[in-house]
C-alpha positions in Angstrom: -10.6 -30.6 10.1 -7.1 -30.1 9.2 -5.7 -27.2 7.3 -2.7 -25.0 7.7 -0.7 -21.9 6.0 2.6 -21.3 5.8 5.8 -22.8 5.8 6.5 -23.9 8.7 2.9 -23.5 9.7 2.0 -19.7 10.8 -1.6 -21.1 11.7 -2.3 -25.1 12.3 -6.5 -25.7 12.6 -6.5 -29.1 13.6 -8.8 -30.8 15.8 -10.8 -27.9 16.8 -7.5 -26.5 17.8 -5.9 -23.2 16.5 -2.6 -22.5 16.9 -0.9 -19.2 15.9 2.9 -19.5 15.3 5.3 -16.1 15.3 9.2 -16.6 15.4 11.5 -13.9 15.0 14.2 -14.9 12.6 17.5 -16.4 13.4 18.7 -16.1 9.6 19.0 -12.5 8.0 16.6 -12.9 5.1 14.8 -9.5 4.5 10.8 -9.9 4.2 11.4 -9.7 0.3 13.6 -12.2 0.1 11.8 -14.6 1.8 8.3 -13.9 -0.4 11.0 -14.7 -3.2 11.4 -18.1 -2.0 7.9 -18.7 -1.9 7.5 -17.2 -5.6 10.5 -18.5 -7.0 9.2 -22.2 -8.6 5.6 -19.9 -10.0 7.0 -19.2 -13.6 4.1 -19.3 -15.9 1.9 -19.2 -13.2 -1.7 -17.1 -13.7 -2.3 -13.8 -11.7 -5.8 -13.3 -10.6 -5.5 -9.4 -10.6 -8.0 -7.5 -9.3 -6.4 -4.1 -9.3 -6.9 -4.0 -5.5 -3.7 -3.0 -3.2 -3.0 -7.2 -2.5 -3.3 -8.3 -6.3 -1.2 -5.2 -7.5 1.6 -6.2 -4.4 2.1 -9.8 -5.4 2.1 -8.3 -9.0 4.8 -6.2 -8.1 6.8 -9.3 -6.3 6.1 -11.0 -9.6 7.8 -8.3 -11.7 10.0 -8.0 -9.3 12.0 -11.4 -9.6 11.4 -12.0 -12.7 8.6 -14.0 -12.6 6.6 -15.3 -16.0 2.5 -14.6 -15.5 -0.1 -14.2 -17.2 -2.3 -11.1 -15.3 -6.0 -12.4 -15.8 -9.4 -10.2 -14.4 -13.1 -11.0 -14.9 -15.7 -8.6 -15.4 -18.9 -9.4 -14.1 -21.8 -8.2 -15.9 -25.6 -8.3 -14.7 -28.6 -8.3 -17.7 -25.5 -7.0 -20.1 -24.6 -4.3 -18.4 -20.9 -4.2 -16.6 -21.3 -4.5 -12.6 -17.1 -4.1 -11.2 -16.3 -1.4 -13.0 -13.8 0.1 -11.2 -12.1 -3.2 -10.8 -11.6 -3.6 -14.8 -10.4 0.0 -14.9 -8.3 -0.5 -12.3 -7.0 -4.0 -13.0 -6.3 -2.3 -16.8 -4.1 0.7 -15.5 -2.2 -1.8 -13.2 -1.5 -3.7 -16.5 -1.0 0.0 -18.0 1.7 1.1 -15.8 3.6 -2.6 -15.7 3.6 -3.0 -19.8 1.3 -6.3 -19.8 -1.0 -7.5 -21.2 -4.2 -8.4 -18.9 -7.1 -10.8 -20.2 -10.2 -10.0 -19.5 -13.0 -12.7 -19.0 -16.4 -11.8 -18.9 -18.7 -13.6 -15.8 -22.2 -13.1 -16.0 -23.6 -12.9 -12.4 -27.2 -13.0 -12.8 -26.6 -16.3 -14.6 -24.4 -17.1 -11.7 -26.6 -16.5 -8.8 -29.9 -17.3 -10.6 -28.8 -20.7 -11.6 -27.7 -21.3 -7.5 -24.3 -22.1 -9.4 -23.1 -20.4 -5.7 -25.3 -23.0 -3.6 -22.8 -26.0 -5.3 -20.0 -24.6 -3.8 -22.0 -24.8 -0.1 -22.6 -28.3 -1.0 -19.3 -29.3 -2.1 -16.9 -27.1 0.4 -19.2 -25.4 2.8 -19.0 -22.0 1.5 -20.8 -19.5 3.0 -20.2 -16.5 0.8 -21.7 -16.0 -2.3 -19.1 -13.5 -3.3 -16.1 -16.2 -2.5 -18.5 -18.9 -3.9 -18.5 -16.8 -7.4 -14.5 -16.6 -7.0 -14.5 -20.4 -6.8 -16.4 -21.1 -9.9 -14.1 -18.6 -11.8 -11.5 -20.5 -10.8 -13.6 -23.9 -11.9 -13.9 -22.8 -15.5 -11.1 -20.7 -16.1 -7.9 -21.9 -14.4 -6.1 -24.8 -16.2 -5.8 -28.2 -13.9 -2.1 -28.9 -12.7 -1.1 -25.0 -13.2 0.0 -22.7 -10.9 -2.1 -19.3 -9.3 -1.3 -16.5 -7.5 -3.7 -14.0 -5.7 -3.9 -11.9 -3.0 -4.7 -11.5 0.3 -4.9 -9.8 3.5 -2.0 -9.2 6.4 -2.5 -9.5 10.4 -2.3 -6.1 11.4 -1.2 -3.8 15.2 -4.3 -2.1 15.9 -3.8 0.6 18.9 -6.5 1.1 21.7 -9.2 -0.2 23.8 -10.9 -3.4 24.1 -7.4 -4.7 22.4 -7.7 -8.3 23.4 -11.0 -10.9 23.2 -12.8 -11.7 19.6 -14.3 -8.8 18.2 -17.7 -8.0 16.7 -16.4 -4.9 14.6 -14.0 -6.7 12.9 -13.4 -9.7 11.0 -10.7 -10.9 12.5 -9.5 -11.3 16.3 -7.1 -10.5 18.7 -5.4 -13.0 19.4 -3.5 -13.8 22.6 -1.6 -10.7 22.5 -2.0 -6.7 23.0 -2.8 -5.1 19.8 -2.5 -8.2 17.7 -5.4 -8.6 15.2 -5.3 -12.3 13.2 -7.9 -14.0 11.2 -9.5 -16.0 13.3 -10.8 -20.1 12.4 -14.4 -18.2 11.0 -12.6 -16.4 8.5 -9.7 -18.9 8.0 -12.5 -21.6 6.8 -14.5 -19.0 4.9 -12.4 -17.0 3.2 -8.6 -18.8 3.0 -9.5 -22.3 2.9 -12.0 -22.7 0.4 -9.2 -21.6 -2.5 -6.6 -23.7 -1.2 -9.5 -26.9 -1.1 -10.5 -26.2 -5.1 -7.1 -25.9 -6.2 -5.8 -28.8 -4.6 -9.3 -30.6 -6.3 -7.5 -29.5 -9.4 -4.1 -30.1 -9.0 -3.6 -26.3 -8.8 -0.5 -25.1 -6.7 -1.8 -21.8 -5.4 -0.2 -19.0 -3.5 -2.5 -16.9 -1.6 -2.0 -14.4 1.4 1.7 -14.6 1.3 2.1 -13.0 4.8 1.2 -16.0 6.7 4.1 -17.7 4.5 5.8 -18.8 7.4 6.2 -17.7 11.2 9.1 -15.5 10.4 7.4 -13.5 7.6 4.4 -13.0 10.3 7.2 -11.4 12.6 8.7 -9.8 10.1 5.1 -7.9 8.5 4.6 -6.7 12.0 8.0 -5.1 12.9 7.5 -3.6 9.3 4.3 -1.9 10.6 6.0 -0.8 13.5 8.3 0.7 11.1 5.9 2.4 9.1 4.6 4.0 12.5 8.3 5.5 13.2 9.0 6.2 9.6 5.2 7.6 8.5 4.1 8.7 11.4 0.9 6.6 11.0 -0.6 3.8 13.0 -4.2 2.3 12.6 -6.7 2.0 15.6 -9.3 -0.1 17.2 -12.5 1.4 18.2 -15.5 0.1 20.1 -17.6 3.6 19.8 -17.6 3.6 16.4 -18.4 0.4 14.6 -17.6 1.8 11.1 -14.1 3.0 11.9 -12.4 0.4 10.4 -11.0 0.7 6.6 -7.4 -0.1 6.8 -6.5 0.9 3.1 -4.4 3.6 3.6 -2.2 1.7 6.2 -2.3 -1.5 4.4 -0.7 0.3 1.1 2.0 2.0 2.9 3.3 -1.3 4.0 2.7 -3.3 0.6 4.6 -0.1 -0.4 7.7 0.4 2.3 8.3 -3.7 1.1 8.0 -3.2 -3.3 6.8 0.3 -4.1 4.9 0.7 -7.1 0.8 1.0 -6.1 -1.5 2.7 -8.4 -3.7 4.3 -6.1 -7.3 3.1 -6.3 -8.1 5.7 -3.7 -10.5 3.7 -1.9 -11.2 -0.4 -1.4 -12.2 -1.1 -4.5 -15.0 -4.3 -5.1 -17.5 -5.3 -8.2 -20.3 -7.2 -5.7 -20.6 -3.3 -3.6 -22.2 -2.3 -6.9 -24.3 -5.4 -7.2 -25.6 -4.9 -4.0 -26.7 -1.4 -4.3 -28.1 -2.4 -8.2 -30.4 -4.8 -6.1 -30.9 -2.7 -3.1 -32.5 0.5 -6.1 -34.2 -1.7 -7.6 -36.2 -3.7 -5.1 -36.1 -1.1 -2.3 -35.1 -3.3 0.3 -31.5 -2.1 1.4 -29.9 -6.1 2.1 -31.9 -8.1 -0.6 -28.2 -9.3 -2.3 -27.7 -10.7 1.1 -31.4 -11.9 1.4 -31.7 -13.4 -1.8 -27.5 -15.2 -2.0 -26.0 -15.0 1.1 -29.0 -15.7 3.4 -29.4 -19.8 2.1 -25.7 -20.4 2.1 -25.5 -20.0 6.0 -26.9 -23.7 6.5 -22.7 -24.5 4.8 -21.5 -22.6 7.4 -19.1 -25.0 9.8 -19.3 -24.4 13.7 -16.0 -22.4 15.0 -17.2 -21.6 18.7 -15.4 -24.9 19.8 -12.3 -23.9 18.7 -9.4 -23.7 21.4 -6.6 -21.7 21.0 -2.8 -22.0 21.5 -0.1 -19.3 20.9 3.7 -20.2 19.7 5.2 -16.8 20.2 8.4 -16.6 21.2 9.9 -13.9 23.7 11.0 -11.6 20.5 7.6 -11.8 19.4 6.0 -11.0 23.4 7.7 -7.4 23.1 6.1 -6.0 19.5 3.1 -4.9 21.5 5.4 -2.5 23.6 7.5 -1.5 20.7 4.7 -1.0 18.8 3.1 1.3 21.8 6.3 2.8 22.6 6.6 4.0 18.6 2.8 5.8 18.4 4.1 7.5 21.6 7.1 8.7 20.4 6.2 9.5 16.8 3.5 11.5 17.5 1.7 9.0 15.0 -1.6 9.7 13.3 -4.2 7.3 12.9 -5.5 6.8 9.2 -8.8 4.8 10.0 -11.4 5.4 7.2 -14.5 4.5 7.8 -16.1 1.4 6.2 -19.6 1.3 4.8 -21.1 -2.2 3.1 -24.3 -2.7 1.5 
């Protein structure tokens, strides 16, 4: 397997290797200025907006420099009736606030999952998800071939406190090699990253996703902003092993999309159409995990092996010392953490 994001690569999988790559710059690009030059050849490209806090940032970048898209959303729908709501509303007031003008396209889910439309997507790219799985048929029927997308997409984040090193249970990522820092690790990497980049290259489709592993530098450069953002806000976020659930990262997350490109409409919580789904399924059958049972349960047997994996660091001595900055700026703050606590159907 060989697949890599940014740049220069931020993260190489290759050979049952992963190696993590963070440089501190030598040039003096700001952080915005070097998402520009990732953004920069995207005019006319499509926006897959979901109104979450990453769609409406690289939204924002879009407006930003002057960008040409065209905002798109879906809304799913389940025997008629609308399942994301708060997506579509969201998604609209984004739109609302930015003078565009979004296109909605309806996706009917039950169609979707009882057709085991999700199951190709295990056959053909070993997706595991059903919920990325829907994402990549959308994509299939609604994105042109030889265009150009943009979407979303998470950030590595500082997390402060105990058990701070070794892969982690609670979350879906990892620390990785170095106090406090919390990556995606090669599980989510090939379930959630790499399957976009594999359908759109199918397709001919340039796509930018999860901009902040753009290149080593940007890495460095989201990381000292979050140390930042600790000094400046007075805010950090935490890792805990005594409670599981203690681990929504919202409110942090938006005040760094926000310190970069302000501009967020506040959706006041994670906001996500298949939450509904679940709990439509979970009422109606009484048994609290059948969306899981009845989707995600057979597209396990697509899910490739990542215990093998070895891992291998490129951070350089700049990069060593964001742990104890990071440390040394909760202390002398007096920072706050703004956890939230996470429930999932």
């Amino acid at each position: 397997m060989n697949f890599s994001l940014g740049h220069p690569n931020s993260v190489l999988l290759q050979d049952h290797m992963c190696v993590y790559t963070i440089q501190k710059p030598d040039d003096n690009l700001t952080l915005l200025e070097r998402y520009h030059n990732e953004l920069k050849n995207f005019d006319g490209c499509t926006l897959m907006l979901s109104g979450g806090s990453d769609s409406q940032f690289m939204l924002r970048l879009l407006q930003h420099f002057n960008i040409k898209f065209i905002p798109i959303t879906y809304k799913t729908t389940w025997k008629g009736g609308v399942v994301n709501t708060d997506d579509v509303i969201y998604a609209q007031e984004v739109a609302k606030k930015f003078s565009l003008d979004l296109e909605i396209i309806d996706f009917d889910l039950k169609e979707f999952y009882d057709g085991n439309h999700h199951m190709k997507w295990g056959r053909q790219l070993g997706v595991y998800s059903p919920q990325v799985a829907m994402h990549l048929e959308f994509i299939d029927r609604y994105i042109p071939p030889n265009s150009k997308l943009v979407m979303g997409g998470d950030m590595p984040y500082l997390l402060y406190g105990e058990g701070r090193r070794g892969v982690s249970d609670i979350y879906p990522s990892a620390f990785v090699g170095l106090d406090y820092l919390n990556m995606d690790t090669p599980d989510a990497i090939i379930g959630t990253i790499k399957p976009y980049h594999d359908i759109c290259e199918n397709k001919g489709i340039q796509l930018i996703k999860n901009i902040s592993y753009c290149s080593p530098q940007a890495l460095y450069q989201i990381l000292e902003q979050q140390i930042n953002i600790v000094k400046e806000q007075r805010i950090h976020l935490i890792y805990s092993t005594d409670e599981p659930q203690f681990r929504e990262m919202l409110e942090f997350k938006k005040a760094v999309w926000n310190s970069i490109l302000p501009g967020d409409v506040d959706t006041l919580m994670k906001v996500g159409g298949f939450e509904r789904l679940k709990k439509i399924l979970a009422v109606k059958s009484g048994i609290y995990n059948q969306y899981d049972k009845l989707y995600r349960k057979p597209m396990q047997t697509y899910k490739s092996k990542t215990e093998g994996f070895r891992f291998k660091h490129k951070f350089d001595d700049a990069t060593k010392q964001l742990p104890r900055r990071f440390e040394d700026a909760i202390k002398e703050s007096d920072s706050t953490c703004v956890n939230g606590f996470h429930f999932d159907f």
